[in-house]
Residue frames as a rotation matrix with the C-alpha (Angstrom) as fourth column:
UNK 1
-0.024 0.146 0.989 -108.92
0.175 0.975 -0.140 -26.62
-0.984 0.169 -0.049 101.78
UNK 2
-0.864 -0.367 -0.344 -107.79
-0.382 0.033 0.924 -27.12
-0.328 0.930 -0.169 97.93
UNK 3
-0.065 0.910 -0.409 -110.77
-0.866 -0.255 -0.430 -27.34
-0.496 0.326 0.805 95.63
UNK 4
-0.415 -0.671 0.615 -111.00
-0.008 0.678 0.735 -30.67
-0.910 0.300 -0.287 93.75
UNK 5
0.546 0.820 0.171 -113.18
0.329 -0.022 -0.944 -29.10
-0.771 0.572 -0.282 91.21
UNK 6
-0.641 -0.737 0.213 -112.02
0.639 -0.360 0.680 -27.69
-0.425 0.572 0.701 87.66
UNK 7
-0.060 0.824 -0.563 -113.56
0.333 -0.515 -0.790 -24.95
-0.941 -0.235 -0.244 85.94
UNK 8
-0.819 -0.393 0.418 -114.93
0.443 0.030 0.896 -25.16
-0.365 0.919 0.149 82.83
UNK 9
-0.316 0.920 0.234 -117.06
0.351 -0.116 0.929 -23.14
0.881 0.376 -0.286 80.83
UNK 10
-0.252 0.194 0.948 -119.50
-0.692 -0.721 -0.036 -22.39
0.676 -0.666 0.316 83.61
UNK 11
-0.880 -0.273 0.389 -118.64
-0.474 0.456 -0.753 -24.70
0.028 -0.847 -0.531 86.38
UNK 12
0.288 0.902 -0.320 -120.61
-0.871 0.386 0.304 -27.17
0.398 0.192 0.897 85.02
UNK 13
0.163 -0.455 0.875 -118.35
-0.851 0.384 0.358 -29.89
-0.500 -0.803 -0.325 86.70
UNK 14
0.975 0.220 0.024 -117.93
-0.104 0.547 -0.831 -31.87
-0.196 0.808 0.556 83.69
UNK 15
-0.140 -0.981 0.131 -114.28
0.211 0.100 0.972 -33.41
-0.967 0.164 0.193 82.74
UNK 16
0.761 0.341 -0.552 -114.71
-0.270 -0.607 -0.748 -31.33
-0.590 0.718 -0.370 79.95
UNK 17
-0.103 -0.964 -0.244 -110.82
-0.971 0.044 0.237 -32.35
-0.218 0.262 -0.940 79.06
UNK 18
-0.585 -0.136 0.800 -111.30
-0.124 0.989 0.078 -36.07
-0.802 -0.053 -0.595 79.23
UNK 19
0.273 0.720 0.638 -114.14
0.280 0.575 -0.769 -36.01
-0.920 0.389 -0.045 76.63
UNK 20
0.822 0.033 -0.569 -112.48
-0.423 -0.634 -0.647 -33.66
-0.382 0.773 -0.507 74.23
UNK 21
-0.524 -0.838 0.151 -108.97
-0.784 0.544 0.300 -35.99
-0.333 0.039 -0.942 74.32
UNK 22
-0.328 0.518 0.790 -111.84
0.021 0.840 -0.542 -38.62
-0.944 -0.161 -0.287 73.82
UNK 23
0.789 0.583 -0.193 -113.55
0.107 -0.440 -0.892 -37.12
-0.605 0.683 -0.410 70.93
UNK 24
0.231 -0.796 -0.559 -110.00
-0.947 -0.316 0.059 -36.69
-0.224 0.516 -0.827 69.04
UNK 25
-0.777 -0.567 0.273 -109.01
-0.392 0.776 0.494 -40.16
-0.492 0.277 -0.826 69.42
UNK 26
0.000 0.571 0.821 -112.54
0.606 0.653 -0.454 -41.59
-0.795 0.497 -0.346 67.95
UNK 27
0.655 -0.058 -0.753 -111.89
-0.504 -0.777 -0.379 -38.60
-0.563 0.627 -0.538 65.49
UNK 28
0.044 -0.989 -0.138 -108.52
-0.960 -0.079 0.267 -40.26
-0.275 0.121 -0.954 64.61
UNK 29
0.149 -0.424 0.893 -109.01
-0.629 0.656 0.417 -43.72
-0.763 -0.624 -0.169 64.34
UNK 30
0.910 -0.061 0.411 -110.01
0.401 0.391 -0.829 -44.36
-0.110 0.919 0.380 60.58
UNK 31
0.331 -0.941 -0.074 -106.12
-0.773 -0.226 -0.592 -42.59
0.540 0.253 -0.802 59.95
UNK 32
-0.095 -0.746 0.659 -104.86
-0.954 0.257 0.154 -44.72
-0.284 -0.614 -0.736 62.71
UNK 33
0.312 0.324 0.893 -106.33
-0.143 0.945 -0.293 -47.64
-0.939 -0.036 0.341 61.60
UNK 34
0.921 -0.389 -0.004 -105.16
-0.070 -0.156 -0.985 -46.83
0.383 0.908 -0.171 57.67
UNK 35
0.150 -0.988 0.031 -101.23
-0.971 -0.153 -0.182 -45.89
0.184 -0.003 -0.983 59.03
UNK 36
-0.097 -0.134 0.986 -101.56
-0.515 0.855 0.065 -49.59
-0.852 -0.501 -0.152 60.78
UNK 37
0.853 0.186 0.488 -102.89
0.330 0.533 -0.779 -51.52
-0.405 0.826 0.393 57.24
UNK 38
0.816 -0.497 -0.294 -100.12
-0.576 -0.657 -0.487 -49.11
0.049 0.566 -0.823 55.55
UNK 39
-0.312 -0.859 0.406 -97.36
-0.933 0.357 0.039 -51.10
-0.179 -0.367 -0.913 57.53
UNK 40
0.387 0.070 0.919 -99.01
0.016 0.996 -0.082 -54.22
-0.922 0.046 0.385 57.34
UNK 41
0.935 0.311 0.170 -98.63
0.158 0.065 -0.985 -53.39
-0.317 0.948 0.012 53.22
UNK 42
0.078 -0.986 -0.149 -95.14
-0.997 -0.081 0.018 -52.09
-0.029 0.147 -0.989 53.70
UNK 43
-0.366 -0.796 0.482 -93.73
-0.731 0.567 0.381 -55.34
-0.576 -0.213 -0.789 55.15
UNK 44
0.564 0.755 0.334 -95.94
-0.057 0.439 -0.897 -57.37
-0.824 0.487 0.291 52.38
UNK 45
0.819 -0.553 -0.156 -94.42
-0.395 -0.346 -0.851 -55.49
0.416 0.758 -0.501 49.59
UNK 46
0.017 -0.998 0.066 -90.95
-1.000 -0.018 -0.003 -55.88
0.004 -0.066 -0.998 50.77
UNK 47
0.099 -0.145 0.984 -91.57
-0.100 0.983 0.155 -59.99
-0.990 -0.114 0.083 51.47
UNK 48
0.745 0.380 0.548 -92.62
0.248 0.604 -0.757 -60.05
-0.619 0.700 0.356 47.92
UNK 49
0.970 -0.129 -0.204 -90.03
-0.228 -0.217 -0.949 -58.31
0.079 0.968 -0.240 46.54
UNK 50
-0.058 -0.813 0.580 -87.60
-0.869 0.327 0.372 -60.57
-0.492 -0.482 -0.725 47.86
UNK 51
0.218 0.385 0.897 -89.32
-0.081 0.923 -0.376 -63.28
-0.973 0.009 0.232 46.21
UNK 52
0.938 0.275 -0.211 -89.42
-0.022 -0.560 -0.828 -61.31
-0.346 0.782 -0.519 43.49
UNK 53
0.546 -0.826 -0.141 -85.59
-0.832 -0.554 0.026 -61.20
-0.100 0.103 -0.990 43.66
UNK 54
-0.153 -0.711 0.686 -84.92
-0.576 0.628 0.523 -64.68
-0.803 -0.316 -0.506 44.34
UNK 55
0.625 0.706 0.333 -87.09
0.030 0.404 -0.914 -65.56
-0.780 0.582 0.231 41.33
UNK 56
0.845 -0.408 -0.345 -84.91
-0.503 -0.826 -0.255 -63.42
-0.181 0.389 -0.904 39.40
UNK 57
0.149 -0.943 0.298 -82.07
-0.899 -0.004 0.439 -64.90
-0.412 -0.333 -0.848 40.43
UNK 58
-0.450 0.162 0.878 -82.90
0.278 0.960 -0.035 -68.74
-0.849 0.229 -0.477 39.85
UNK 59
0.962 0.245 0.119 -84.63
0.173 -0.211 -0.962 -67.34
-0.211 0.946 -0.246 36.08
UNK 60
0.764 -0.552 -0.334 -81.12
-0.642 -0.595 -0.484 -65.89
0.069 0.584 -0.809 35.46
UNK 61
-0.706 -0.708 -0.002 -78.58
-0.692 0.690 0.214 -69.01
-0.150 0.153 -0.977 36.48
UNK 62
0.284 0.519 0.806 -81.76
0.295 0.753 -0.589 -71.37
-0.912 0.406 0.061 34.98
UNK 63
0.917 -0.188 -0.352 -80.84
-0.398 -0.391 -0.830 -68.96
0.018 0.901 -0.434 31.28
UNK 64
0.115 -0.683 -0.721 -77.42
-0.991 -0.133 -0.032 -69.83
-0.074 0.718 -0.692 31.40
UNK 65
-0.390 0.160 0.907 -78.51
-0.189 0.950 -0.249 -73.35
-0.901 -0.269 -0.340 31.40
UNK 66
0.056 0.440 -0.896 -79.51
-0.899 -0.369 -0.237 -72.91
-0.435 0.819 0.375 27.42
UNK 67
-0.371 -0.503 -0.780 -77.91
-0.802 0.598 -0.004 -75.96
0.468 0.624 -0.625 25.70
UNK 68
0.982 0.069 -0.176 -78.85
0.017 0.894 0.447 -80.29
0.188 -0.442 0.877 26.78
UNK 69
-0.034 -0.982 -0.187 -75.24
0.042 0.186 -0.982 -80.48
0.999 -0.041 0.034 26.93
UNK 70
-0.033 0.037 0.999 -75.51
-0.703 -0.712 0.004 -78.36
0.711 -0.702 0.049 30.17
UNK 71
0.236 0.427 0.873 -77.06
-0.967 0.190 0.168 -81.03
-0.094 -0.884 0.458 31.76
UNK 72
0.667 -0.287 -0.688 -74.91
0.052 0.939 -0.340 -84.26
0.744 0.191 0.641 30.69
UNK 73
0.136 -0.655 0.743 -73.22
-0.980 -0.198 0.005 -83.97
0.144 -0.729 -0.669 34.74
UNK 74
-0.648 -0.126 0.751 -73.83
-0.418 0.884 -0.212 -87.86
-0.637 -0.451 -0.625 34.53
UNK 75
-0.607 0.444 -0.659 -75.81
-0.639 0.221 0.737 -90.37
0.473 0.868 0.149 32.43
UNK 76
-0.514 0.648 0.562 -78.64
-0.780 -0.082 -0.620 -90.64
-0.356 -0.757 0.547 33.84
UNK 77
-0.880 0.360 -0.310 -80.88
0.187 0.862 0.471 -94.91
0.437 0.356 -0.826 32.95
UNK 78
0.022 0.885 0.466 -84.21
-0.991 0.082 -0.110 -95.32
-0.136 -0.459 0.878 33.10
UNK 79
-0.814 0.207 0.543 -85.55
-0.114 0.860 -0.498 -98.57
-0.570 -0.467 -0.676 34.25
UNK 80
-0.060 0.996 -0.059 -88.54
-0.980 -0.070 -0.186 -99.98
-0.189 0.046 0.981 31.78
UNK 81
0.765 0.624 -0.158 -89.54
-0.615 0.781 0.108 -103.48
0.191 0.015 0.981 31.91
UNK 82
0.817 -0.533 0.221 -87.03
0.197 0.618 0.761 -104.71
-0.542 -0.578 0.610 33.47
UNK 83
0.203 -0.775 0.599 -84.44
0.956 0.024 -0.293 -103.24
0.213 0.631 0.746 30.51
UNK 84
0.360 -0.248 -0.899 -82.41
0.232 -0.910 0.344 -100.03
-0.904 -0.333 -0.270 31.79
UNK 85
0.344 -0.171 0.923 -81.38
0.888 -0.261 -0.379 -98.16
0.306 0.950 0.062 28.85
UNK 86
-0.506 -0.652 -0.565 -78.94
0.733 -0.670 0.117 -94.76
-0.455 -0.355 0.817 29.34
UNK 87
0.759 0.640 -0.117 -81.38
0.498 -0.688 -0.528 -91.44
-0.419 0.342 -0.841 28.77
UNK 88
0.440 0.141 0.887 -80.29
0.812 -0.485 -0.325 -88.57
0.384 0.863 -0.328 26.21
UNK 89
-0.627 -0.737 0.250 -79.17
0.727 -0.670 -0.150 -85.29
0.278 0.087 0.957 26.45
UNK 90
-0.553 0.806 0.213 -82.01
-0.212 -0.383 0.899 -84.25
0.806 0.452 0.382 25.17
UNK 91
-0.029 0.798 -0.602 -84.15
0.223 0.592 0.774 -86.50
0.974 -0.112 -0.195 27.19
UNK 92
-0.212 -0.545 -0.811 -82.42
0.916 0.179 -0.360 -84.84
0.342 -0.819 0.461 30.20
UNK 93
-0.994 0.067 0.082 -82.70
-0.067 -0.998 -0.002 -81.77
0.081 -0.007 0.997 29.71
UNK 94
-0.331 0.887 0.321 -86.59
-0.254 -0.412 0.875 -82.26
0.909 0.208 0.361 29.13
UNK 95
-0.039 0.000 -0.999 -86.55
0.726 0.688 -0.028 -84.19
0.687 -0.726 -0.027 32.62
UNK 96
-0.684 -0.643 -0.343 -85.09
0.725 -0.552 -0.412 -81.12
0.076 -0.530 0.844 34.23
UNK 97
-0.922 0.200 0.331 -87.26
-0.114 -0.959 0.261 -78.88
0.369 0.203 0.907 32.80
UNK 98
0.109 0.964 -0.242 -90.46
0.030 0.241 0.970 -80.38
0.994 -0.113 -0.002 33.21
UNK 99
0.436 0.377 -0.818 -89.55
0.853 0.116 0.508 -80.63
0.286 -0.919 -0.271 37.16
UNK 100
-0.924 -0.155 -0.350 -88.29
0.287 -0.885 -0.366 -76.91
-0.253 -0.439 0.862 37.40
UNK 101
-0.368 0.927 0.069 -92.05
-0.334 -0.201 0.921 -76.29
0.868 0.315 0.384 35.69
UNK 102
0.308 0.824 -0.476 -93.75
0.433 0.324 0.841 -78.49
0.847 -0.465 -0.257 37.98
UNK 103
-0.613 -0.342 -0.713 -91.70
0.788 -0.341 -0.513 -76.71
-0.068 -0.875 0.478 41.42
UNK 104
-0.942 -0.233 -0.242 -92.77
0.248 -0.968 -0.033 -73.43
-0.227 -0.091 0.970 39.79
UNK 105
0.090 0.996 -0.023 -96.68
-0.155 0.037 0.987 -74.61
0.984 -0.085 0.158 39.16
UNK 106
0.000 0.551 -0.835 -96.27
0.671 0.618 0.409 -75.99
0.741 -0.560 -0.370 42.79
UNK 107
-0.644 -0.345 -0.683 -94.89
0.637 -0.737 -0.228 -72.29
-0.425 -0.582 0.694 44.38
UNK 108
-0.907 0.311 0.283 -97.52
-0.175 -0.891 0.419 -70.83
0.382 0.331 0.863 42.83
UNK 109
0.019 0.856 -0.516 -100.21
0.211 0.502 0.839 -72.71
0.977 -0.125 -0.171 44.07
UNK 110
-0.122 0.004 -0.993 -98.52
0.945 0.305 -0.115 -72.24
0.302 -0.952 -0.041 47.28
UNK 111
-0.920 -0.161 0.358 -98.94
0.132 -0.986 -0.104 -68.35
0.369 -0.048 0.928 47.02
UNK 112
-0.804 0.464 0.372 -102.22
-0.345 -0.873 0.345 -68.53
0.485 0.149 0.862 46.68
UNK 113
0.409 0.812 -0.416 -103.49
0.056 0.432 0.900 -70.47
0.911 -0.392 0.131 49.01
């Protein structure tokens, strides 16, 4: 008949293996638990520096937008008391800008919350 004992040490009948595989992993887990945050920080970084890129992008074709001209694709009327009147160049262009500002106050707001 095949023993079902192991012998460790002096055949103290302890799973002498199981606790020492045990004792490593609670050894291990602040690293394991750091490599896990690590990745979480990888794929962070990388989202942001996509953003980071499309920002870029939409900052560089907003620059060659320099001039009101730029933005005379159409003549654009406001409506006050009842008397429309055909807006500016000028007055476009500050239209534009003010609502590429206000997108880029509202995507920030949306970062951080």
């Amino acid at each position: 008949m095949a023993s079902t004992y192991s012998i460790s040490g002096l055949a103290s009948g302890l799973d002498w293996r199981s606790m020492i595989s045990q004792l490593v992993e609670l050894e291990r887990r602040p690293i394991t638990l750091l490599e896990e945050k690590q990745t979480t920080l990888g794929e962070k970084k990388s989202a942001w520096n996509q953003v980071n890129s499309l920002l870029r992008s939409l900052k560089t074709a907003a620059g060659a937008l320099n001039s009101p001209d730029d933005f005379s694709l159409f003549t654009p009327k406001a409506t006050i008391n009842a008397v429309t009147k055909p807006m500016t160049a000028a007055q476009n262009f500050l239209l534009v800008s003010f609502c590429f500002q206000l997108i880029f106050i509202v995507f920030t707001i949306f970062l951080y919350f």
